[in-house]
C-alpha positions as semicolon CSV with decimal commas, in nm:
position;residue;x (nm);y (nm);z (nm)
1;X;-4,771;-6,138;-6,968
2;X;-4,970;-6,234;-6,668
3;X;-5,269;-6,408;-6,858
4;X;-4,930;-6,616;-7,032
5;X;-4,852;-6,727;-6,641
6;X;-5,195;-6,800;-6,578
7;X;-5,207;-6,994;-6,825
8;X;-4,901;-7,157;-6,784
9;X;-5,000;-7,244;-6,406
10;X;-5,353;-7,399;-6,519
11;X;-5,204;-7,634;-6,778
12;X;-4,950;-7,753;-6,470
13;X;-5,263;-7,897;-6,304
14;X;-5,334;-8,283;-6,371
15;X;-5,714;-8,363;-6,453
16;X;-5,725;-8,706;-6,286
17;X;-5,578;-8,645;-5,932
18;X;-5,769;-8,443;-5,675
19;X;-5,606;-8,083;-5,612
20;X;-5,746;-7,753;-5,397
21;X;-5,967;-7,594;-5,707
22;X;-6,215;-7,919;-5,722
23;X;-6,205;-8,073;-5,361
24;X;-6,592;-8,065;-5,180
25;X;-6,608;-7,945;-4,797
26;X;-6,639;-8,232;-4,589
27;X;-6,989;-8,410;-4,535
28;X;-7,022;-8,487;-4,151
29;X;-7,375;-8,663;-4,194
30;X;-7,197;-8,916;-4,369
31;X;-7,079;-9,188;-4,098
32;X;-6,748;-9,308;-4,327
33;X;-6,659;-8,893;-4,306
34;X;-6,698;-8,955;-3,903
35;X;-6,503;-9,243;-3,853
36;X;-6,242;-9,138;-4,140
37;X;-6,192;-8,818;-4,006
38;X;-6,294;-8,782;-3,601
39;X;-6,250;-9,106;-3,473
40;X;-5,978;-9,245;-3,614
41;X;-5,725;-9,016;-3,570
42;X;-5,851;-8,970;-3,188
43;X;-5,805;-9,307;-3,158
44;X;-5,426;-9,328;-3,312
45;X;-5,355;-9,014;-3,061
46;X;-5,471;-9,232;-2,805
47;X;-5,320;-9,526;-2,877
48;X;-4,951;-9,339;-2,924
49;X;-4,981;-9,185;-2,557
50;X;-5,084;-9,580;-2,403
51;X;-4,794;-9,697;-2,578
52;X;-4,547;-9,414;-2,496
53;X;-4,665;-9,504;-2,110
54;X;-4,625;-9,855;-2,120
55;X;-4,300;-9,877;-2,297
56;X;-4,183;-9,574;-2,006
57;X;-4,256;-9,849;-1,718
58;X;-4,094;-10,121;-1,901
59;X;-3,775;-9,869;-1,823
């Protein structure tokens, strides 16, 4: 019964879209993996408070 489940749940998966089983660890000596992940989003965070500041002395 649970090797029917398994089964069931492994034939769910898609085979041409990324999913948790076949994802690699990120590579950090890769600069596109620094600026993708690290900078960016720093940068949006930062961006969101200068903006919530500026539009709170517009008030």
């Amino acid at each position: 019964m649970l090797f029917i489940l398994k089964l069931l749940f492994v034939l769910q998966i898609p085979t041409d879209i990324p999913n948790p089983d076949n994802n690699k660890p990120l590579d950090f000596s890769d600069p596109f993996e620094i600026i993708v992940f690290i900078v960016l989003p720093i940068l949006v965070i930062l961006l969101y408070i200068f903006w919530k500041r500026h539009k709170r002395k517009d008030k």
